[in-house]
NUBABA-171470 format. One record per residue (C-alpha): residue number from 1; residue in three letters; x, y, z. Coordinates in pm, 1 decimal. Example, Ala and Ser with C-alpha at 12.3 -4.5 7.8 and 13.67 -1.06 7.14 Angstrom:
BEGIN
{node 1,'ALA',{1230.0,-450.0,780.0}}
{node 2,'SER',{1367.0,-106.0,714.0}}
% end
This chain:
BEGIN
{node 1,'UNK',{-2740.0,-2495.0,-4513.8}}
{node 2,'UNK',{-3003.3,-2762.8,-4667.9}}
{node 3,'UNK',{-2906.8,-3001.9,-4470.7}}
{node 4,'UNK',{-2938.9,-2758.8,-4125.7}}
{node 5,'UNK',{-3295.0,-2664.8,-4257.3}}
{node 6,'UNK',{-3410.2,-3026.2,-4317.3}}
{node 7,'UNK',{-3326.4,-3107.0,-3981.4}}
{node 8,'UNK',{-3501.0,-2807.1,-3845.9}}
{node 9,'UNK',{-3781.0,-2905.3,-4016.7}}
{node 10,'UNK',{-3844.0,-3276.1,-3882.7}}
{node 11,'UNK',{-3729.8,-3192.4,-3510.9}}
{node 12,'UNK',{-3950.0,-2905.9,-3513.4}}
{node 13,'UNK',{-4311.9,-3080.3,-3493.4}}
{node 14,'UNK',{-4174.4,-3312.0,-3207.3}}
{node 15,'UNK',{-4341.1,-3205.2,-2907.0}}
{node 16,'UNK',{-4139.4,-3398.1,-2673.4}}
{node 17,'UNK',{-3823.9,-3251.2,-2826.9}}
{node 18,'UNK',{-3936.5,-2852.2,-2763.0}}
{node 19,'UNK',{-4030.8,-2955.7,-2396.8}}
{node 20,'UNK',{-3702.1,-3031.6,-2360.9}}
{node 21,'UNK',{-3505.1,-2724.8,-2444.2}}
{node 22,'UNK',{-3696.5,-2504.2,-2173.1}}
{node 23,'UNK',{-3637.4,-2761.5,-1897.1}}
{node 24,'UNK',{-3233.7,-2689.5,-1977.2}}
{node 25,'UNK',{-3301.9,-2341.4,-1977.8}}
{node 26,'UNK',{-3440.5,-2362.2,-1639.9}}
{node 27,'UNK',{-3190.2,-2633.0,-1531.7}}
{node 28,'UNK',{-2893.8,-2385.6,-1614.3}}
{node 29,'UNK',{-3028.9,-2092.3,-1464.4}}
{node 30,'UNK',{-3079.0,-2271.9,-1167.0}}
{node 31,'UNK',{-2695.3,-2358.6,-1173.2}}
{node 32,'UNK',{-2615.1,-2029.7,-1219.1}}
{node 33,'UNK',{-2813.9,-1887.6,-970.0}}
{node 34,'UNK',{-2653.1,-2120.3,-699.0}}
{node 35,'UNK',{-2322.9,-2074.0,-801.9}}
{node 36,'UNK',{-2383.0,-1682.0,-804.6}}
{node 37,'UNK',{-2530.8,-1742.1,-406.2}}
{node 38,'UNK',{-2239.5,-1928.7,-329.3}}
{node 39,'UNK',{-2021.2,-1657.6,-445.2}}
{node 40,'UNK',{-2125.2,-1405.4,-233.3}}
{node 41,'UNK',{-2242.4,-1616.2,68.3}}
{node 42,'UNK',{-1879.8,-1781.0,102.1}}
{node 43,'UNK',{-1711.4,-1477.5,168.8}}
{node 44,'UNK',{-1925.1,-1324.8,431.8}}
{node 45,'UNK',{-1877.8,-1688.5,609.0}}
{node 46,'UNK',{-1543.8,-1677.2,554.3}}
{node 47,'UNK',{-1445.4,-1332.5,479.0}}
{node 48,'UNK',{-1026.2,-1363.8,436.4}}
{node 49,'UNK',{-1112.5,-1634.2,163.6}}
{node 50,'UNK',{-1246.4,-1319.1,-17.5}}
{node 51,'UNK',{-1375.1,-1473.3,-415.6}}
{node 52,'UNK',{-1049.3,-1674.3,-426.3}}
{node 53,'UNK',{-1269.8,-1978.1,-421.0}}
{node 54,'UNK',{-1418.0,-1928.7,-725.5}}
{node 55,'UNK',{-1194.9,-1734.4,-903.1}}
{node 56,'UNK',{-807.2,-1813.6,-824.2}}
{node 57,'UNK',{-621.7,-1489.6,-985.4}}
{node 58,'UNK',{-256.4,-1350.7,-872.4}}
{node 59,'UNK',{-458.0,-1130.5,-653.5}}
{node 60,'UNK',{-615.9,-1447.6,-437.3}}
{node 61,'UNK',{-232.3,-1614.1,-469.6}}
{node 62,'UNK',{-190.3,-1612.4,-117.7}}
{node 63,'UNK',{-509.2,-1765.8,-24.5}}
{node 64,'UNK',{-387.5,-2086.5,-303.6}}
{node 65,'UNK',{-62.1,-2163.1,-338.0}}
{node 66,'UNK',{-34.4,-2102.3,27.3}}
{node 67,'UNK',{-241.5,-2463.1,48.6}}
{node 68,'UNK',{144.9,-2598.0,26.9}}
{node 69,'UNK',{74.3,-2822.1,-237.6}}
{node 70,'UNK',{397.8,-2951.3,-375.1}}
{node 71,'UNK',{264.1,-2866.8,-729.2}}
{node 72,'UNK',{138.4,-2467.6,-659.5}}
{node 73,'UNK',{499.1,-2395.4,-768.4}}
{node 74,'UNK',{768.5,-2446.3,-1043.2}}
{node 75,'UNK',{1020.1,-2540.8,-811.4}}
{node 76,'UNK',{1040.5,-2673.8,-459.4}}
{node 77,'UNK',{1040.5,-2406.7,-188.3}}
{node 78,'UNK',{1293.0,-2306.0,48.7}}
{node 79,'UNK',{1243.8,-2373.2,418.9}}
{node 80,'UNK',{1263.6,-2067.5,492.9}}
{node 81,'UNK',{963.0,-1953.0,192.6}}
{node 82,'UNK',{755.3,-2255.2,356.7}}
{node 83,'UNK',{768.3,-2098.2,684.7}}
{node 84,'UNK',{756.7,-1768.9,572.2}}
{node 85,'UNK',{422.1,-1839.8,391.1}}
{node 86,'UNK',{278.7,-2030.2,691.9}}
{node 87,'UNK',{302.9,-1729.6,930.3}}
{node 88,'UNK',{182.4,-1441.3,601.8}}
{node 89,'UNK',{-150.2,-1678.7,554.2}}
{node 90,'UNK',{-214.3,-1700.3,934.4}}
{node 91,'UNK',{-195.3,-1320.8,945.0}}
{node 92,'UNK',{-384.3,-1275.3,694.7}}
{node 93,'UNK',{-647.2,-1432.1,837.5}}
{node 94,'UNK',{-698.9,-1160.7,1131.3}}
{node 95,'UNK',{-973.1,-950.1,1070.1}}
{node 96,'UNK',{-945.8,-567.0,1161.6}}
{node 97,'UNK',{-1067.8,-449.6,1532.2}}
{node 98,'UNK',{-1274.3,-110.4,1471.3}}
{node 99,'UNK',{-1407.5,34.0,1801.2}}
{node 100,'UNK',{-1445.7,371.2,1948.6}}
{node 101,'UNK',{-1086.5,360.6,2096.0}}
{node 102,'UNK',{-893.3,275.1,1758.3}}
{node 103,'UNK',{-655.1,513.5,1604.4}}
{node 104,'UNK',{-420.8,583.6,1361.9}}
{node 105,'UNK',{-20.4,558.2,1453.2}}
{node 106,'UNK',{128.7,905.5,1310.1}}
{node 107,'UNK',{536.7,756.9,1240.7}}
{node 108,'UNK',{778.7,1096.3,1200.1}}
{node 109,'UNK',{1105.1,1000.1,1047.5}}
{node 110,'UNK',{1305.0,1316.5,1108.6}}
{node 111,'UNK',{1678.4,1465.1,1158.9}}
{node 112,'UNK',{1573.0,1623.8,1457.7}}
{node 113,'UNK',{1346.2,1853.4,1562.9}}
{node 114,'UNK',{1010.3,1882.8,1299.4}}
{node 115,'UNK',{981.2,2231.5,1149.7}}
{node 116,'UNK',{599.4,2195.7,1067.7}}
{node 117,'UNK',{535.1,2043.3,1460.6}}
{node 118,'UNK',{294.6,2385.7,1478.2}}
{node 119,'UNK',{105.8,2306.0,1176.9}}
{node 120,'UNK',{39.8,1915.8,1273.5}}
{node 121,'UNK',{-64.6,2061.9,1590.0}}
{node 122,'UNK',{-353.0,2220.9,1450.6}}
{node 123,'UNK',{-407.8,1942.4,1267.6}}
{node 124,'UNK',{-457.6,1683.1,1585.4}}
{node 125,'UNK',{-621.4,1951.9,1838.4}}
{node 126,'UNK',{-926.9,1829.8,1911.6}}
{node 127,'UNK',{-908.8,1451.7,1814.6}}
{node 128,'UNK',{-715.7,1289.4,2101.5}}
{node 129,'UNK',{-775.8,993.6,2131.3}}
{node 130,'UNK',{-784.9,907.2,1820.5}}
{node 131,'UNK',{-431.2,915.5,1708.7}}
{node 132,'UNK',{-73.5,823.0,1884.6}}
{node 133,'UNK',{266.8,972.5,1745.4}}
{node 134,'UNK',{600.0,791.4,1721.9}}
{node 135,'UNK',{926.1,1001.4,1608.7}}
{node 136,'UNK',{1245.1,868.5,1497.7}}
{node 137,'UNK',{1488.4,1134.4,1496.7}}
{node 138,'UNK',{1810.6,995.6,1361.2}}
{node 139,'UNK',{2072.9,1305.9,1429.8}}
{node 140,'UNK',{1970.7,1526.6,1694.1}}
{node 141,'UNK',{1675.9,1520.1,1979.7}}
{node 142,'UNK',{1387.2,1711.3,1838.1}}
{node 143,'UNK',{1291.0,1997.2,2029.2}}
{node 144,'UNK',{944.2,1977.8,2074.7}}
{node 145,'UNK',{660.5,2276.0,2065.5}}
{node 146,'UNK',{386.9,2072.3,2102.6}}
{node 147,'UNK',{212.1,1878.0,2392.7}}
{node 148,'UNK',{119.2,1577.4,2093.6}}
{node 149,'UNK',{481.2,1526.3,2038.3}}
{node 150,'UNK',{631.4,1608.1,2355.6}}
{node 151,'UNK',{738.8,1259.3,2545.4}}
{node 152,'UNK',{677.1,1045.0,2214.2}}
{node 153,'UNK',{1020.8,988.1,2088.5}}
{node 154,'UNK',{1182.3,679.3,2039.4}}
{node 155,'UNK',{1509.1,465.0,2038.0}}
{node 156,'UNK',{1667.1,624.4,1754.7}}
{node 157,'UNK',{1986.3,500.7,1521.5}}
{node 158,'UNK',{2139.2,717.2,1247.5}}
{node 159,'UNK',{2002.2,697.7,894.9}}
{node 160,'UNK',{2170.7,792.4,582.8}}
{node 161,'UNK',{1939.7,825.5,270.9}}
{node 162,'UNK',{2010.7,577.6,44.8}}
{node 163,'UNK',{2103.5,318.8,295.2}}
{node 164,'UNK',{1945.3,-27.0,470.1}}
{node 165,'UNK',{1941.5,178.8,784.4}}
{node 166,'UNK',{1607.2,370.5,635.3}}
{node 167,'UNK',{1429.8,40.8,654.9}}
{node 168,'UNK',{1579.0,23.4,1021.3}}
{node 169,'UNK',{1423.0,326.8,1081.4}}
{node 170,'UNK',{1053.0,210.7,942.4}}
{node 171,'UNK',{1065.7,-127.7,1083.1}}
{node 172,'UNK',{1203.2,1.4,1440.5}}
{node 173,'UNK',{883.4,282.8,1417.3}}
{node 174,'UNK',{641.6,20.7,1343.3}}
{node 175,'UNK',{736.7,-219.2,1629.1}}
{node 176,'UNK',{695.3,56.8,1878.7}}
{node 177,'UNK',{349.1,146.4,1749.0}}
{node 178,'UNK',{270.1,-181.5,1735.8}}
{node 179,'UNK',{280.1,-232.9,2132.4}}
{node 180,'UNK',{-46.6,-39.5,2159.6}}
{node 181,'UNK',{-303.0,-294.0,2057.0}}
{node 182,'UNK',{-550.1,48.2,1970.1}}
{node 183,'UNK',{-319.6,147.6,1668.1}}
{node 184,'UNK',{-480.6,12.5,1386.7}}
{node 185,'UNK',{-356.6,183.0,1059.7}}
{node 186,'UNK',{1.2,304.4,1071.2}}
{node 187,'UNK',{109.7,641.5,852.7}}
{node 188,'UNK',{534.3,682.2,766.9}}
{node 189,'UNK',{530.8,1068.1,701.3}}
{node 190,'UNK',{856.3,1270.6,754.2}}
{node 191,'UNK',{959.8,1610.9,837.9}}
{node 192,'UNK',{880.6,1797.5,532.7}}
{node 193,'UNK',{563.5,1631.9,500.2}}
{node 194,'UNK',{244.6,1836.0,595.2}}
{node 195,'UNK',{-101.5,1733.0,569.6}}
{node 196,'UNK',{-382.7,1823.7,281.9}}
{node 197,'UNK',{-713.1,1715.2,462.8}}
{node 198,'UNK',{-829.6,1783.8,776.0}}
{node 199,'UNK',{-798.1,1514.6,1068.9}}
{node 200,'UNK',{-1176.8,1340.2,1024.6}}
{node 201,'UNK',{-1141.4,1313.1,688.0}}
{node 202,'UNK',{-753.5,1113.3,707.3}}
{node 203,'UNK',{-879.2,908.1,1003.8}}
{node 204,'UNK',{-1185.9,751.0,832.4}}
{node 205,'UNK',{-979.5,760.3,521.8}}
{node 206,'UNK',{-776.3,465.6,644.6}}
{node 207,'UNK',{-960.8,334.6,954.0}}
{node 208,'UNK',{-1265.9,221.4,696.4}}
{node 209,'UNK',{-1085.7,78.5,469.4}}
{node 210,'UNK',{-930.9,-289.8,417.2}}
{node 211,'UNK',{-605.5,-219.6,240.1}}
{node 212,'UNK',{-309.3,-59.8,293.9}}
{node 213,'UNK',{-178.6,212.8,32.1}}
{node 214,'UNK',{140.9,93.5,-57.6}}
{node 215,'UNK',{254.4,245.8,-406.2}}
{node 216,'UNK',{357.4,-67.8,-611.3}}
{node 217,'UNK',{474.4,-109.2,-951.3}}
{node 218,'UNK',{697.8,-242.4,-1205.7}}
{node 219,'UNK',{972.3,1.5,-1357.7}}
{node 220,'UNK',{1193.1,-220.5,-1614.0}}
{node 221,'UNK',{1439.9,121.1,-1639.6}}
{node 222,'UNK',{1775.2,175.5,-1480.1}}
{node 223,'UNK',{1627.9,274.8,-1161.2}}
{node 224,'UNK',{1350.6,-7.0,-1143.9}}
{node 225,'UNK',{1421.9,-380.4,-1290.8}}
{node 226,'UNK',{1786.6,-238.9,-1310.1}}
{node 227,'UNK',{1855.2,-234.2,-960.2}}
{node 228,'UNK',{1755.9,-613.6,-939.4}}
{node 229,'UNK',{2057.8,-849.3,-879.8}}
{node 230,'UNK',{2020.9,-1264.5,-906.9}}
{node 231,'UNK',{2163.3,-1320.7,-574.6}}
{node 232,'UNK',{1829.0,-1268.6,-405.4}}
{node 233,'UNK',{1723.6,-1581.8,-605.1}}
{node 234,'UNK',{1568.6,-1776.8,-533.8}}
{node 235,'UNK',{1347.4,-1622.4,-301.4}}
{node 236,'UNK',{1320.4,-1308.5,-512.4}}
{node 237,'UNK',{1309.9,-1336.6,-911.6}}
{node 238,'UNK',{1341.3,-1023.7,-1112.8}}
{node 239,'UNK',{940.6,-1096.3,-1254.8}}
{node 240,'UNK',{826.2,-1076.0,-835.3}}
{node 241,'UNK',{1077.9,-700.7,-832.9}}
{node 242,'UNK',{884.2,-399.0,-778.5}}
{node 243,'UNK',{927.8,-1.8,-669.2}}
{node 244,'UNK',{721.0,217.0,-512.0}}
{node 245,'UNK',{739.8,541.3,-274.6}}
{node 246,'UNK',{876.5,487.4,57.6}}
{node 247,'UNK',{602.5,683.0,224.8}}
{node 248,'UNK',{323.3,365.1,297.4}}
{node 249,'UNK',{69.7,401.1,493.4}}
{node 250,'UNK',{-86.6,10.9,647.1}}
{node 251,'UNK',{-343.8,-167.0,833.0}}
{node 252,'UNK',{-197.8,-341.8,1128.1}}
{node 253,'UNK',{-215.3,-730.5,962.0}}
{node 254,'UNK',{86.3,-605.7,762.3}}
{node 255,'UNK',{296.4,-435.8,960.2}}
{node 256,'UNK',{286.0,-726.2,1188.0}}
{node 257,'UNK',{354.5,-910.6,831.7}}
{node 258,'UNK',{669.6,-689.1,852.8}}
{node 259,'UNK',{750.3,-807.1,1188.6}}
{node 260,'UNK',{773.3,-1102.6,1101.6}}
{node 261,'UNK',{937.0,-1102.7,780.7}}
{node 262,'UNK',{1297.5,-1226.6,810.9}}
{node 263,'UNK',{1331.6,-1373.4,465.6}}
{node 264,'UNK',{1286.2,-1116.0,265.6}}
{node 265,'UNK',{1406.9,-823.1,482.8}}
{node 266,'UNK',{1742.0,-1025.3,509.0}}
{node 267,'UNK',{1791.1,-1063.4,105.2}}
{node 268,'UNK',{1738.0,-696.8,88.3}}
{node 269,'UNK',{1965.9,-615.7,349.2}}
{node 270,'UNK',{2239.1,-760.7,176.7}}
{node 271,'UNK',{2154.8,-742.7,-205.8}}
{node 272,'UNK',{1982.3,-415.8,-209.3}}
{node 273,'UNK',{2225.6,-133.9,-129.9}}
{node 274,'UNK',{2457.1,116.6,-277.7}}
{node 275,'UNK',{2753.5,0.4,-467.4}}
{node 276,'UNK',{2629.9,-311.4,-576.6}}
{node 277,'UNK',{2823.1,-512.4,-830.0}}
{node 278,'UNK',{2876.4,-350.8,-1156.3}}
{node 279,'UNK',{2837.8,-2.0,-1009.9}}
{node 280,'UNK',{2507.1,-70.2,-947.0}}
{node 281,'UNK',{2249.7,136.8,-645.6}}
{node 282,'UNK',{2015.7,-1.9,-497.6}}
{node 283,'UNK',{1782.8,162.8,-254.7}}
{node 284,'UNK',{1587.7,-90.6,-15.2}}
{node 285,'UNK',{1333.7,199.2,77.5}}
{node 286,'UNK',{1225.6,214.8,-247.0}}
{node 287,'UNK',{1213.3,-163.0,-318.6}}
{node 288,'UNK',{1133.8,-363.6,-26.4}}
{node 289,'UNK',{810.0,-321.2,113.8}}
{node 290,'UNK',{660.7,-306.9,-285.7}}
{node 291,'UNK',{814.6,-677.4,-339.7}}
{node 292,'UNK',{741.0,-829.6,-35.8}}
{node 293,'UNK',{377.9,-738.2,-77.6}}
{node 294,'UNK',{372.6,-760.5,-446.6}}
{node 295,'UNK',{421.8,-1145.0,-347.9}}
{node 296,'UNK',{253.6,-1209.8,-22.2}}
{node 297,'UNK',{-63.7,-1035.9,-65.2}}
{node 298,'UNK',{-84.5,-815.2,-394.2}}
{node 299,'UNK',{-453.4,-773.1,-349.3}}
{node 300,'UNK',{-424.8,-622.6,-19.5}}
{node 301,'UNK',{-227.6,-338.8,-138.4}}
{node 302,'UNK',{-404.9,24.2,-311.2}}
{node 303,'UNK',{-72.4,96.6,-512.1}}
{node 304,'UNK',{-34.8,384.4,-476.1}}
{node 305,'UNK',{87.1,603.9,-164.2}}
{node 306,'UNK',{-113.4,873.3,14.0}}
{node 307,'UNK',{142.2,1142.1,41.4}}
{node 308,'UNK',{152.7,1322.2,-275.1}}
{node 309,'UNK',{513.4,1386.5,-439.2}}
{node 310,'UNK',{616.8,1561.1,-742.3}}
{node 311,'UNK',{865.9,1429.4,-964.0}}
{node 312,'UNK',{800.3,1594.6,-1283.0}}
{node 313,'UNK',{1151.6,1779.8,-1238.9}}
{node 314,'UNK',{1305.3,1446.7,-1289.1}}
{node 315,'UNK',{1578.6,1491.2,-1036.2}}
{node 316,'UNK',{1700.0,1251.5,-783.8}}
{node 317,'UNK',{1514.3,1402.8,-533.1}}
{node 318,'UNK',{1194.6,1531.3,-546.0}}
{node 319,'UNK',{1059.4,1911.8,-609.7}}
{node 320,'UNK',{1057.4,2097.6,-317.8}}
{node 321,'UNK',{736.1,2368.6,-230.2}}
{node 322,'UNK',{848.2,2717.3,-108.4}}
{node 323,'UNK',{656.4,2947.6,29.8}}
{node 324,'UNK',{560.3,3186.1,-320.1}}
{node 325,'UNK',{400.5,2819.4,-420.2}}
{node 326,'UNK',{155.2,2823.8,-131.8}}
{node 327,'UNK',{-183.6,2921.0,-242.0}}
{node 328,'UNK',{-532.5,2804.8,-172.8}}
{node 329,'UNK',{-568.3,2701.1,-541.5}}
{node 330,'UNK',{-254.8,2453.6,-463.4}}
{node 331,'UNK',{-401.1,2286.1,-170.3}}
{node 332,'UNK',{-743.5,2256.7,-337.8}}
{node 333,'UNK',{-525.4,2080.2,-617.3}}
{node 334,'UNK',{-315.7,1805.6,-407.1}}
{node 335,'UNK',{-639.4,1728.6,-229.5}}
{node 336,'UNK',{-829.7,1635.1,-556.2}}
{node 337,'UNK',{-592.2,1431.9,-772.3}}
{node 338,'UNK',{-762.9,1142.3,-838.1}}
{node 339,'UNK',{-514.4,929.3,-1032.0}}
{node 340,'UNK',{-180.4,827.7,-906.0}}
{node 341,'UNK',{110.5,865.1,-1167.9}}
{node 342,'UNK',{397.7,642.1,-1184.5}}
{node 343,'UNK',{717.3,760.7,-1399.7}}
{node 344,'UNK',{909.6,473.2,-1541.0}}
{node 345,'UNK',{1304.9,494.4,-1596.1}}
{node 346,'UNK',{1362.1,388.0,-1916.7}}
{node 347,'UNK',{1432.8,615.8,-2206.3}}
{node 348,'UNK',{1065.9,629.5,-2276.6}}
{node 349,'UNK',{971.9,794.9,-1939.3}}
{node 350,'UNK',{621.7,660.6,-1978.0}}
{node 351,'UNK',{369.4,759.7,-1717.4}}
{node 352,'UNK',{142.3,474.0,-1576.2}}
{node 353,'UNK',{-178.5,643.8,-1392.0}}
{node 354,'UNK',{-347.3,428.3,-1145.4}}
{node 355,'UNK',{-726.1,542.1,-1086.6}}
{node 356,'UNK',{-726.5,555.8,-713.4}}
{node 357,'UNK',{-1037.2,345.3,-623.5}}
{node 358,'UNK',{-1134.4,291.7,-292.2}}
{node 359,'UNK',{-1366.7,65.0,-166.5}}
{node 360,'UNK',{-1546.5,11.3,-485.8}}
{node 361,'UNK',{-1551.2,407.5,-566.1}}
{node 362,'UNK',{-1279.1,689.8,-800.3}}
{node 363,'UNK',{-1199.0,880.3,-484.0}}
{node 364,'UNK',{-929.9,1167.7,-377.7}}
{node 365,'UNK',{-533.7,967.9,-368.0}}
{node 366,'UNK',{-392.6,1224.5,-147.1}}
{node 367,'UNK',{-385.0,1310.9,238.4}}
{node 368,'UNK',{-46.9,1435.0,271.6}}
{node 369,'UNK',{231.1,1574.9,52.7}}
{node 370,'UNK',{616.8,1631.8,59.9}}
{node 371,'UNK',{858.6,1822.1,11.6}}
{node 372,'UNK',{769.4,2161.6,161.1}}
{node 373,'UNK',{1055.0,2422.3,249.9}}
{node 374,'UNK',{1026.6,2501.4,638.0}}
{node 375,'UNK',{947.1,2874.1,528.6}}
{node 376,'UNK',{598.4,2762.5,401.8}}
{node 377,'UNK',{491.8,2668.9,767.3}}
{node 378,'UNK',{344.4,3019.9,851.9}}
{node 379,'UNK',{140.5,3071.2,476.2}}
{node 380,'UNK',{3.0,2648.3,506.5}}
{node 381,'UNK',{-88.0,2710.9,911.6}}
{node 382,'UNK',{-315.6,3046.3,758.7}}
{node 383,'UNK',{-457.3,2842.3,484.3}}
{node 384,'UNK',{-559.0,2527.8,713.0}}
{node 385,'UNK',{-742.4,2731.9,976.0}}
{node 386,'UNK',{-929.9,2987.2,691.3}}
{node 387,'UNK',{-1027.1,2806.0,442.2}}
{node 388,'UNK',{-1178.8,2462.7,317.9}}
{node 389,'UNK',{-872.5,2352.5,120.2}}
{node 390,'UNK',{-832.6,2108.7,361.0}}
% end
C-alpha cells in the first residue's frame, strides 16, 4: 500500500502525465462508439447477417460455420451436410415479400370431412383475400359446408398417427401451398383445432413477424433424448435431438428449407419410427422439424407453437374440451397465456416455461387450440360472434 501511495504521489504533479489519461478516455469512447455504429448499421445493410458479425453465438451458427471452413467443425462433413448447408444459407438469405396481396396458407390435416368447417367459416368471412386453404384428408373426402373449403382439397395418402406418413402429410401440404407465390406464412392446424383470436389479429400475428413458431426443446426423458438412436450419426448427434409439438406454424424461407431438405428428412424416415430397436418409438412428427431447425437456423425459430394444447393429464394423447368446458372465461384464458410450458419425460416431470416474446415484446402465445370434441362447435360458434373472447 506504501509503495502504491508513493507512486501516486510523484506521478501526480506531472502535468504531461494527467493530460494523458483523458486523451485515452476519449480515444476509447471513440472506439466504442464506432464499433456500437457498426453494429447496428451492418445489419440494416445486410439484414440476414443479423449481429452475427460481431457476436458469433449458436443462434448466428448458420451465418458462420456455414463459411465452410474446414476448421468450423470437429469432424469433416458429409457431402451430403456440405450441400445441405449450401442450399439452408442461400435460403436464408431471402428476405420476406409483404404486400397487400400476401396471405397466410390455412393447412387442414383431417380424416375426412372437418366438424368445426362452420366455425372457421365465421372466422375467414370477410377477409378473402387474405388467406388460401389446403386440406389433406387422409381416409375419406371431406364433405364440405363451406364456399372457403369447397374445391381446396388435395392429393391425399393415408396417415396413421404415430407413423413417417404424418410428415408425408405436412411436407405434401406445404408443397401445394407453396405454388402460390402470395402464401407467405404457412399454419398446420387439424380437425379438432378451432381458433382463439379473431382473423386480423392471427394474420398480422404471423405476417409481421420474422420467425416461425416452431415449439423446440430438449426432453432427456424416455419420450425425448430416449427416442434418439446412433444410426442417424453422423448427421444427427443426440446433443443436436430435439421435440416439440407437431402443430408449426412458418414463414415461407423454411418451408421451402423443408423442400429441400433430403438429408435430414431421409435419416428420420428410417431411424425415427415405431418399433425401433430395443422396443423403442419413435415419432418423426414430434422430432423432425424441432432438429432440423434446432441445427440449421435455431434463431429463426419462437419455440414454442401457436396452437395451445393441454397435457397436464399426462396421457398419450392430449385432453380433449367438451362442450360443459366451453365458457367465455375459457376462451379469455387460452387467448392470454403468455408463457409456453414444456413437460419433460423424465421422472422429474419438470416444467420449462418459455416467455413468449415477440418481436422484442411478452405478448399472447396462443391463436389456436386443440383438442375440442365436435359437440362444442355450436357453444364456440355463439361465443365467437357475441363476445370479445376472441
Amino acid at each position: 500500500m506504501r509503495s502504491s501511495r508513493n507512486l501516486h504521489v510523484m506521478v501526480a504533479p506531472r502535468k504531461q502525465t494527467t493530460l494523458r489519461g483523458p486523451t485515452w478516455v476519449i480515444a476509447l469512447v471513440s472506439v466504442a462508439c464506432l464499433f456500437l455504429l457498426a453494429l447496428f448499421v451492418y445489419p440494416l445493410l445486410n439484414p440476414s447477417a443479423k449481429t452475427c458479425l460481431f457476436f458469433p453465438s449458436r443462434a448466428c451458427r448458420i451465418y458462420n460455420y456455414d463459411d465452410m471452413h474446414p476448421n468450423a467443425f470437429s469432424r469433416e462433413l458429409t457431402d451430403g451436410e456440405i450441400e445441405s448447408r449450401v442450399v439452408v444459407k442461400e435460403m436464408l438469405k431471402l428476405q420476406p415479400v409483404r404486400t397487400k396481396t400476401s396471405k397466410v396458407a390455412f393447412l387442414f390435416m383431417t380424416p375426412g370431412s372437418l366438424p368445426f368447417e362452420k366455425l372457421w367459416h365465421m372466422f375467414f368471412q370477410g377477409h378473402e383475400g387474405k388467406f388460401s386453404i389446403y386440406v389433406h384428408a387422409s381416409k375419406e373426402k371431406p364433405v364440405h359446408v363451406s364456399r372457403y373449403f369447397a374445391g381446396r382439397d388435395i392429393h391425399s395418402e393415408p396417415v396413421a398417427w404415430g407413423k413417417f406418413s404424418m410428415v408425408e402429410a405436412e411436407k405434401r401440404l406445404l408443397a401445394r401451398a407453396l405454388l402460390d407465390p402470395d402464401n407467405q406464412h404457412f399454419v398446420l392446424l387439424s380437425e379438432s383445432c378451432v381458433p382463439v383470436r379473431h382473423f386480423e389479429y392471427v394474420y398480422n400475428y404471423l405476417l409481421f413477424t420474422n420467425v416461425s413458431f416452431i415449439e423446440c426443446y430438449n426432453d432427456p426423458g424416455p419420450h425425448g433424448t430416449g427416442r434418439y438412436i446412433h444410426h442417424m450419426l453422423p448427421e444427427v448427434e443426440e446433443k443436436d435431438f430435439r421435440k416439440g409439438s407437431q402443430w408449426f406454424s412458418m414463414k415461407r424461407q423454411h418451408a421451402i428449407i423443408v423442400m429441400a431438405d433430403s438429408l435430414y428428412y431421409t435419416k428420420f424416415k428410417h431411424h425415427c419410427r415405431p418399433n425401433m430397436e430395443g422396443g423403442r418409438n419413435c415419432y418423426s412428427d414430434e422430432h423432425y422439424l424441432p432438429t432440423l431447425f434446432n441445427m440449421v437456423d435455431p434463431g429463426g425459430i419462437a419455440n414454442w407453437s401457436v396452437t395451445y394444447v393441454d397435457w397436464s393429464e399426462g396421457k398419450w394423447h392430449p385432453r380433449a374440451f367438451s362442450a360443459r368446458d366451453i365458457t367465455s372465461n375459457l376462451m379469455e384464458y387460452l387467448s392470454s397465456i403468455d408463457e409456453s410450458p414444456h413437460i419433460t419425460s423424465d421422472a422429474q416431470r419438470t416444467v420449462l416455461f418459455t416467455p413468449c416474446i415477440r418481436n422484442g415484446s411478452k405478448q399472447p402465445c396462443y391463436l389456436f387450440a386443440r383438442k375440442f370434441h365436435p359437440e362444442t362447435r355450436d357453444k364456440l360458434m355463439h361465443l365467437f360472434s357475441n363476445t370479445t373472447a376472441f
